[in-house]
C-alpha positions as CSV (number, residue, x, y, z in Angstrom):
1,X,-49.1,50.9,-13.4
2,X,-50.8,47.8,-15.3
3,X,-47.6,46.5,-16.0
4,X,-47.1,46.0,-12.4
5,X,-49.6,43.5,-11.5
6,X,-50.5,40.4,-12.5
7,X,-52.6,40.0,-15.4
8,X,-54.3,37.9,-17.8
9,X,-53.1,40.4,-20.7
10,X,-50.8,39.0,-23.1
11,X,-48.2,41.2,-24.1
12,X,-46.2,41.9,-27.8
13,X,-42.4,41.8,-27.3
14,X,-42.7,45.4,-28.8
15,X,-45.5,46.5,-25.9
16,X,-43.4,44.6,-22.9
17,X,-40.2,46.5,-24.1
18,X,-41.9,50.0,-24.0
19,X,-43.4,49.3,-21.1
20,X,-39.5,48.4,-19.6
21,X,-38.3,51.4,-21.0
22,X,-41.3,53.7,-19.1
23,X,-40.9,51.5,-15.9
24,X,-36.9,52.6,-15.9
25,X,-37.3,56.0,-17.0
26,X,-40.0,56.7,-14.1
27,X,-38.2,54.2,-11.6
28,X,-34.6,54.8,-11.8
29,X,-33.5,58.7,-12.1
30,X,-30.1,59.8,-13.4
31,X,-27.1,58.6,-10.9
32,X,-23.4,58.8,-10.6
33,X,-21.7,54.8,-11.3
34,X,-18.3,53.8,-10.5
35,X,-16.2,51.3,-12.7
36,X,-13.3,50.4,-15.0
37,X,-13.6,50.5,-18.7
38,X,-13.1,48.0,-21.3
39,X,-14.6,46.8,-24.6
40,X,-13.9,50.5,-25.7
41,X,-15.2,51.2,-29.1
42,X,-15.4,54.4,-30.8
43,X,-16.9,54.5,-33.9
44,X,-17.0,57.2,-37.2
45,X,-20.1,58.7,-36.2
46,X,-18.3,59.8,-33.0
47,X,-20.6,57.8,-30.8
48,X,-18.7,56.1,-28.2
49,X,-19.2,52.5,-26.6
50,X,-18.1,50.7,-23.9
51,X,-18.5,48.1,-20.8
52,X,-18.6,49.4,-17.2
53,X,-17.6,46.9,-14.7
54,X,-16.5,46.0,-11.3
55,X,-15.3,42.5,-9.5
56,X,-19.5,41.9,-8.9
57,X,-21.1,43.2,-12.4
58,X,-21.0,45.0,-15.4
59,X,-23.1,47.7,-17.8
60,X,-23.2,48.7,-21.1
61,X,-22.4,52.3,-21.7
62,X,-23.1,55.0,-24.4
63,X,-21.2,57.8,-24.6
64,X,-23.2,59.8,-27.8
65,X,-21.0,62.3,-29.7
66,X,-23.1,65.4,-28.6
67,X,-21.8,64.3,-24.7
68,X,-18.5,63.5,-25.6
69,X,-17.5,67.5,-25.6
70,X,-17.9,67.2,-21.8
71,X,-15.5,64.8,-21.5
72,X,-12.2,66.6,-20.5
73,X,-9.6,63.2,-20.6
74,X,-9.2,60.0,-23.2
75,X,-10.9,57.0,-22.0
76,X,-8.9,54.1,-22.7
77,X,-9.6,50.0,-21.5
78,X,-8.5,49.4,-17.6
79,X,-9.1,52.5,-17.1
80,X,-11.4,53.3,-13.8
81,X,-14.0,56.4,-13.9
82,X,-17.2,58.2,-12.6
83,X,-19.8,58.5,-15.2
84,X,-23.4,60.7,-14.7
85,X,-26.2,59.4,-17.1
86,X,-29.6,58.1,-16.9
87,X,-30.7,54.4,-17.6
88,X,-32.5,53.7,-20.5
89,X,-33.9,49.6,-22.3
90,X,-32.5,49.6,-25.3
91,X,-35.2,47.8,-27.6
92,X,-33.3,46.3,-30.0
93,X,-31.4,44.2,-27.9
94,X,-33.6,43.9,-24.8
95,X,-30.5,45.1,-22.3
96,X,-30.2,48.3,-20.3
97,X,-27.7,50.6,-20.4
98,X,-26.3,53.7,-19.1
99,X,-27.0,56.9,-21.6
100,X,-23.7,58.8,-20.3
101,X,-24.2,62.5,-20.4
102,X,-20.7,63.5,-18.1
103,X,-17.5,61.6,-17.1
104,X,-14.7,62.0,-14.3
105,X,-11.4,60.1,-14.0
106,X,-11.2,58.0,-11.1
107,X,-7.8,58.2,-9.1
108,X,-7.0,54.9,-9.7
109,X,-7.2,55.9,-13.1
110,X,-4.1,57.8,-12.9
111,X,-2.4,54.6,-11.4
112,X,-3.3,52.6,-14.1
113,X,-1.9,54.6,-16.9
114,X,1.4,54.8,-14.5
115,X,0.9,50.2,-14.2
116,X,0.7,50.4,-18.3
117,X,3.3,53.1,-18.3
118,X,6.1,51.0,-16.7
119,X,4.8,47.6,-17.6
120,X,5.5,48.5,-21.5
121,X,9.0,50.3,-20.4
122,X,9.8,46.7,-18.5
123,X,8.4,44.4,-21.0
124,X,10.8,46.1,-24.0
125,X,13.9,45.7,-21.3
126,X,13.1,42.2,-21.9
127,X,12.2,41.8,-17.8
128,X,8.7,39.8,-18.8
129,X,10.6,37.7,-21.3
130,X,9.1,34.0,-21.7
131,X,13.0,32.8,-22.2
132,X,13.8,34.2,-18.3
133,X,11.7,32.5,-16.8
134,X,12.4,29.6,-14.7
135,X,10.4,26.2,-14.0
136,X,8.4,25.6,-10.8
137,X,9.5,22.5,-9.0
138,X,6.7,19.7,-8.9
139,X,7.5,18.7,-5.8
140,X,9.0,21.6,-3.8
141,X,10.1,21.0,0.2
142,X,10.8,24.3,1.5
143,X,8.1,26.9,0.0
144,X,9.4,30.9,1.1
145,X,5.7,32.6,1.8
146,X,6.1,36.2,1.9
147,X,2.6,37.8,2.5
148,X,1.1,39.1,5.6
149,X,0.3,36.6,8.7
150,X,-2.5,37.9,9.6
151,X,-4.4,37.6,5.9
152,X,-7.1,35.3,4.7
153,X,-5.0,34.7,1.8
154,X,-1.9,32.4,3.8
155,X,-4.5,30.8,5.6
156,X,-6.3,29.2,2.4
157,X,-3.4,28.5,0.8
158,X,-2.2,26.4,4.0
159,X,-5.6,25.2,4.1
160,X,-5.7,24.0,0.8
161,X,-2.0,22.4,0.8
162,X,-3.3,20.4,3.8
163,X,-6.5,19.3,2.4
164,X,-4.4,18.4,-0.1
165,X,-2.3,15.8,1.6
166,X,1.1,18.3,0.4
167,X,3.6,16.9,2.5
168,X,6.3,20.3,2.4
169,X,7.7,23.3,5.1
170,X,5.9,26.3,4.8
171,X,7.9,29.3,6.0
172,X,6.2,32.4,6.1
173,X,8.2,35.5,5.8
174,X,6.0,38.5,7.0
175,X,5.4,41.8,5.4
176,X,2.9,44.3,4.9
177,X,1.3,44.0,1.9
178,X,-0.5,47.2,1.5
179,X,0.8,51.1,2.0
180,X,3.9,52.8,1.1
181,X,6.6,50.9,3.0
182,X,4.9,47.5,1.7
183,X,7.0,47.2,-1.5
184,X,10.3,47.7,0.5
185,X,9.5,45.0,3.3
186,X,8.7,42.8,0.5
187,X,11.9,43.5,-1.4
188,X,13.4,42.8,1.7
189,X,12.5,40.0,2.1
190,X,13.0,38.4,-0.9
191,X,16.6,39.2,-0.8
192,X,15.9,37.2,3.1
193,X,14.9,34.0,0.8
194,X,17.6,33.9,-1.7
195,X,20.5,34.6,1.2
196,X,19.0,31.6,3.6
197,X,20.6,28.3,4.0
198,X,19.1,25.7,6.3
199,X,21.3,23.5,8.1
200,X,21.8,21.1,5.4
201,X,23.0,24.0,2.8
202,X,19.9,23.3,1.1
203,X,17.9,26.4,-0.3
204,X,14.4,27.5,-0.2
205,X,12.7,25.9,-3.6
206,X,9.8,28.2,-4.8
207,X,9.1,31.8,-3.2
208,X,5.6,32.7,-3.2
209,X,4.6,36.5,-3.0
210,X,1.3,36.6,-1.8
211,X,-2.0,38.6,-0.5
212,X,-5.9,38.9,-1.2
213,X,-7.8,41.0,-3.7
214,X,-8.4,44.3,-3.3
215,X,-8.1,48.0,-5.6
216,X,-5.3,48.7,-7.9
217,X,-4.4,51.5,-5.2
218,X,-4.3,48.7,-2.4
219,X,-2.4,46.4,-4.8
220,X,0.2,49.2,-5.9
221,X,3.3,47.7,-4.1
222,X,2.9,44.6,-6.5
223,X,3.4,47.0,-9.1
224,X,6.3,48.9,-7.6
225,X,9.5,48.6,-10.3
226,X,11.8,47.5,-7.7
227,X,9.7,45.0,-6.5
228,X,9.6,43.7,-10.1
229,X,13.0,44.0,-11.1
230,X,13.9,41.6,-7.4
231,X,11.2,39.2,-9.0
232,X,12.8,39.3,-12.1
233,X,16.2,39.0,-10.5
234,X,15.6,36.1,-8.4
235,X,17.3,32.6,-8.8
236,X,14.8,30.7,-6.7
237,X,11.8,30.0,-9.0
238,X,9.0,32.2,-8.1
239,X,5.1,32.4,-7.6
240,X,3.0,35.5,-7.9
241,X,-0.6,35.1,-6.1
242,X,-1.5,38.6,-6.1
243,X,-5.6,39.5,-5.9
244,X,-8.0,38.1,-7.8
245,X,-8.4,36.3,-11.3
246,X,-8.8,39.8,-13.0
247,X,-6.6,41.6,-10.9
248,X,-2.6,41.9,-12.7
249,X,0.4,43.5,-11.1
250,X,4.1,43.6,-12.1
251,X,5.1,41.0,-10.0
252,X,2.9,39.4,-12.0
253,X,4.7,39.8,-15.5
254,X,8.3,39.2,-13.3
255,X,7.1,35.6,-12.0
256,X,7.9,32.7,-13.4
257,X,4.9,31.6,-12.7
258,X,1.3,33.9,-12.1
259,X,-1.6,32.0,-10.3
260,X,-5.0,33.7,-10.4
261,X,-5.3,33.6,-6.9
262,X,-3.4,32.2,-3.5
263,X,-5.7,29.1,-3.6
264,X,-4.9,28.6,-7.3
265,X,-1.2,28.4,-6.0
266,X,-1.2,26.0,-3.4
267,X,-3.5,24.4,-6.1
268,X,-0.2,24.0,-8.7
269,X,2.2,23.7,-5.7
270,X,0.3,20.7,-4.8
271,X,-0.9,19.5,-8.4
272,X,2.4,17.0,-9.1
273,X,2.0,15.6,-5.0
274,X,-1.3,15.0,-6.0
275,X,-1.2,13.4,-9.2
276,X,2.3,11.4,-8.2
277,X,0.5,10.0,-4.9
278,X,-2.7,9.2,-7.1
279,X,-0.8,7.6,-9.5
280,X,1.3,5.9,-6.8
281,X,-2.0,4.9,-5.3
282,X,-3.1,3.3,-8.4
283,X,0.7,1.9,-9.5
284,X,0.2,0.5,-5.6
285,X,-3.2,-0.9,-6.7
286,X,-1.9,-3.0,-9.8
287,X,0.6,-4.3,-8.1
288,X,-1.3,-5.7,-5.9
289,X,-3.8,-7.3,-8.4
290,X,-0.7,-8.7,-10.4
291,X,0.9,-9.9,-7.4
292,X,-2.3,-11.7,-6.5
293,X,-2.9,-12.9,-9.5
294,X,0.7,-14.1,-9.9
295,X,0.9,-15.8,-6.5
296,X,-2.6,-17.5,-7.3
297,X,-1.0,-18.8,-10.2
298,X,2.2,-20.0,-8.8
299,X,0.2,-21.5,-5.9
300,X,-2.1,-23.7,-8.4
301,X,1.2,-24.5,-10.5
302,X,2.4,-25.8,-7.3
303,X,-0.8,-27.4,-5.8
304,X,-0.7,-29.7,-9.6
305,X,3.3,-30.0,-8.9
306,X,2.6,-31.6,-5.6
307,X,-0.3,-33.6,-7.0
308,X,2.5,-35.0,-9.3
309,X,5.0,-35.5,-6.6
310,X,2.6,-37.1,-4.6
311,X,1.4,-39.4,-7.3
312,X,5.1,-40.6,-7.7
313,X,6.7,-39.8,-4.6
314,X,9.0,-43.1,-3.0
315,X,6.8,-42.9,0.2
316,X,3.3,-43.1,-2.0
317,X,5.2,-46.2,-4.1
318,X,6.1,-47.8,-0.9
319,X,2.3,-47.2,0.5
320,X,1.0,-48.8,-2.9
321,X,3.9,-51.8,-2.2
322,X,2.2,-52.3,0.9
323,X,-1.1,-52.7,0.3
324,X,-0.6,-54.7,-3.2
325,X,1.9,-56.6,-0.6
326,X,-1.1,-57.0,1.6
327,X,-3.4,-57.9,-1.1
328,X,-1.5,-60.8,-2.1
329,X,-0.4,-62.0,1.7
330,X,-4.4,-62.1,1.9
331,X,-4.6,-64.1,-1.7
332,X,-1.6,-66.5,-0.4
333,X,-3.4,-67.2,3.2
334,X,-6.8,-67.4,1.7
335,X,-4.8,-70.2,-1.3
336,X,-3.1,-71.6,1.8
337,X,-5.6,-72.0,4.0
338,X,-7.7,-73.7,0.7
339,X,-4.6,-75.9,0.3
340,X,-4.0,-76.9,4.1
341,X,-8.1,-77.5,4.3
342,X,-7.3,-79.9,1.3
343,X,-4.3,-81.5,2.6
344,X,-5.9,-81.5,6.4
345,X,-9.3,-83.6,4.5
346,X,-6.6,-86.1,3.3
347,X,-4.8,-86.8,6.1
348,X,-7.7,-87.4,8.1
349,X,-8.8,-89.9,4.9
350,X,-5.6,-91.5,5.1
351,X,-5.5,-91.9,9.2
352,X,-9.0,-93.5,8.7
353,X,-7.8,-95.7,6.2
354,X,-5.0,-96.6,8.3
355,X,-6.7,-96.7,11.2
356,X,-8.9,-99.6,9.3
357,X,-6.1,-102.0,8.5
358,X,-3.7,-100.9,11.8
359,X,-3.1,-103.9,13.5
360,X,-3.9,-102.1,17.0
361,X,-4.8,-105.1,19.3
362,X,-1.2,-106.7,18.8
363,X,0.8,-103.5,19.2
364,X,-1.1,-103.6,22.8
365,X,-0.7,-107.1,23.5
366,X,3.1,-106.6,22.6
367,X,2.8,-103.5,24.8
368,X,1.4,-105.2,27.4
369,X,4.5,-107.7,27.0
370,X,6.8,-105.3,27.3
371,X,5.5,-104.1,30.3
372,X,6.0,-108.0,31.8
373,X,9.0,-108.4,30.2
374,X,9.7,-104.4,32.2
375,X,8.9,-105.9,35.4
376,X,10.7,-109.1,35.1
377,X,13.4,-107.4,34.6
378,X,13.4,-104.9,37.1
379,X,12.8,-108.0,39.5
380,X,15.6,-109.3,37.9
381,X,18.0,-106.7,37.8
382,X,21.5,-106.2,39.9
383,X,19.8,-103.8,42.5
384,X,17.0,-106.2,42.9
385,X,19.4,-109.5,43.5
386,X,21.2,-107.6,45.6
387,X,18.7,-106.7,47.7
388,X,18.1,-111.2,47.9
389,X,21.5,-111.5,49.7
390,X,23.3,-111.9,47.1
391,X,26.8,-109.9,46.4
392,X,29.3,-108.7,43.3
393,X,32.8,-109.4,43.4
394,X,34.9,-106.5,41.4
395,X,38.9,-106.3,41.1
396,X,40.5,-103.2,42.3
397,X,39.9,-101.7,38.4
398,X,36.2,-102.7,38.9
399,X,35.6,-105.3,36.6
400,X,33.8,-108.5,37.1
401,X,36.2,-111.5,37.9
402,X,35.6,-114.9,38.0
403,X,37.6,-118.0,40.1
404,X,39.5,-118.7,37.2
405,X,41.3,-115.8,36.6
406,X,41.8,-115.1,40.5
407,X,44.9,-115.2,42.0
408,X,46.0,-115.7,45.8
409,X,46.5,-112.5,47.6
410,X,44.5,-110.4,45.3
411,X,42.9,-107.4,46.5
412,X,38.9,-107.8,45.4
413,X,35.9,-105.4,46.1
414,X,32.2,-106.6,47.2
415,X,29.3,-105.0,46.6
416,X,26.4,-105.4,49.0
417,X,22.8,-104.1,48.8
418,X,24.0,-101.6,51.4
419,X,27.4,-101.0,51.2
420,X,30.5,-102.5,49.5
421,X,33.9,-104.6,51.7
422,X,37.2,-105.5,50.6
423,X,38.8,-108.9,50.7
424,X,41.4,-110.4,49.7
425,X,41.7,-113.7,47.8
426,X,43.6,-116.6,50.1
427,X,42.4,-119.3,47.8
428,X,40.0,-120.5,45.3
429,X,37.8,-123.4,44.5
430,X,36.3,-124.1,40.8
431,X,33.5,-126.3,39.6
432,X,32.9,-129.0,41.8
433,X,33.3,-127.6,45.1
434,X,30.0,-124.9,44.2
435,X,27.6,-128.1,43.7
């Protein structure tokens, strides 16, 4: 066709959606689609409208009034069939859709009007009430896992609490997740979590009840009534992670809490770790800057405090003593040594003047005298007559006598140049008898 390949023709909106609508009707023949229903609309004219979707896409539908006779069961929203029709462009809108001219129920349709069957029944017991539900803790230690080991599901949670920086226990409690027996294991153990006591007596904090996506019929066990009335029941707060963001399941509406997915759990489990250590981070942070800030503060309060103390400390006084003692010892030997300079100029004026009128000749004449006068006497003296032959008569006592006051018989000492003698008086001669 000439709408196939490329072309310098320029199309009307009107032309290109004709064109669409031939392409489609020769391209695509009638087929056989699989999906759920919703946006269900049908309206006076008897036409029916609705939305066929799976997890990956979605399609309007038409089911026209003169088709509808074929259709055995009442389509309601959530509800999962097998349509027959062809694919048409609608014009109007520029979107395909599927004409539907026959429709089958799918088995899982059955299993959803049994989900919305008991989920109503539950939900008027008052088992989904808001007021029953109990508060996850932000920071839980011991998390109860009960999902099965093997799945992809336990290991992105785990993967995602430790990416996280969680710091927590993870026990996992395994179970089949899938199948008949599933709902029972789980059951089981659930009533495992709320009997356990670790050494401390201390119980498990959350319980999560967890597995991947999958079909209603593989999620089933979630929706099992017993499994949901042991949610319900439980007094350890607990997490539903069931399938994906559109999947729901009882467990769901008997949680007290239902995350879109397993990672959306660890997600909340770990939100409060994370926003307490961030804000711990940052309360970390400002302390910091205020404790620097206050310690630069305090250090240049006390950086002008010593400044002060040094200004005025004794030791910085004494050092300022010294040196203004130091100045002045300088001053006083500089004034001295003016003074003595002056004093020292007028001796030597004086000793001149002095020196002028001394009478220096007859002070050595007389010293030259003296020195006679020295010798004279030295020649003159007792040692020196001795020496001559001459001798000194002493009484016993030592003194000098003379022939007058002698007596007869008296004891005398002489005194020679050489030695000394004694003698005693046997008489005495005065005056004449010595010429």
């Amino acid at each position: 066709m000439a709408f196939l390949t490329r072309s310098d023709e320029i199309l009307g909106v009107g032309e290109f959606s004709r064109r669409m609508k031939a392409l489609l009707k020769m391209s695509v023949p009638e087929l056989w689609l699989s999906g759920e229903v919703s946006n269900l609309r049908t309206y006076q004219s008897g036409h029916t409208y609705f939305t066929l979707k799976d997890s990956e896409a979605s399609v309007s539908a038409v089911l026209f009034k003169g088709n509808a006779r074929s259709v055995s069961f009442p389509m309601r929203d959530g509800m999962k069939i097998f349509v027959y029709g062809e694919i048409s462009y609608y014009e109007q809108r520029g979107a395909c859709q599927i004409i539907v001219r026959a429709a089958l129920p799918d088995g899982e349709g059955i299993l959803s009007e049994r989900f919305n069957a008991l989920k109503r029944r539950l939900s008027e017991e008052g088992l989904f009430d808001p007021a029953r539900k109990k508060g996850i803790p932000p920071i839980p230690k011991n998390i109860a896992v009960i999902t099965s080991p093997e799945g992809a599901a336990v290991r992105d949670f785990c993967r995602i609490l430790k990416r996280r920086g969680w710091r927590g226990n993870i026990w996992i409690l395994p179970s089949r997740v899938q199948g008949a027996e599933a709902a029972a294991e789980i059951v089981g153990q659930l009533a495992f979590a709320r009997a356990h006591r670790f050494a401390d007596g201390s119980r498990f904090d959350v319980i999560v009840l967890m597995r991947g996506g999958g079909s209603l019929e593989d999620l089933w066990p979630f929706n099992e009534e017993s499994l949901a009335r042991a949610v319900a029941a439980s007094d350890i707060p607990t997490i539903s992670a069931v399938g994906h963001e559109i999947d729901f399941t009882l467990s769901d509406f008997a949680a007290d809490l239902r995350a879109e997915t397993p990672s959306a759990a660890a997600e909340h489990i770990s939100s409060a770790f994370v926003e307490a250590s961030m804000r711990l981070r940052e309360l970390f942070v400002s302390i910091a800057k205020q404790a620097s800030f206050r310690i630069s503060s305090l250090r240049a309060n006390l950086d002008y405090l010593a400044g002060g103390i040094n200004v005025n400390s004794p030791q910085i006084k004494i050092e300022n003593l010294f040196l203004r003692l130091d100045e002045i010892s300088a001053r006083m030997d500089c004034a001295a040594g003016s003074k003595l300079y002056t004093l020292r100029a007028g001796l030597l004026k004086s000793k001149a003047s002095f020196d002028a009128v001394a009478p220096r000749a007859r002070l050595r004449a007389l010293s030259e005298k003296l020195g006679l006068l020295s010798k004279q006497l030295s020649i003159l003296g007792v040692e020196a007559t001795l020496k001559r032959g001459y001798s000194i008569a002493t009484d016993a006592s030592g003194n000098f006598v003379s022939a007058k006051t002698l007596r007869s018989g008296e004891l005398l000492k002489i005194r020679f140049s050489d030695g000394s003698a004694s003698a005693r008086v046997e008489k005495t001669e005065i005056g004449e008898s010595l010429r």
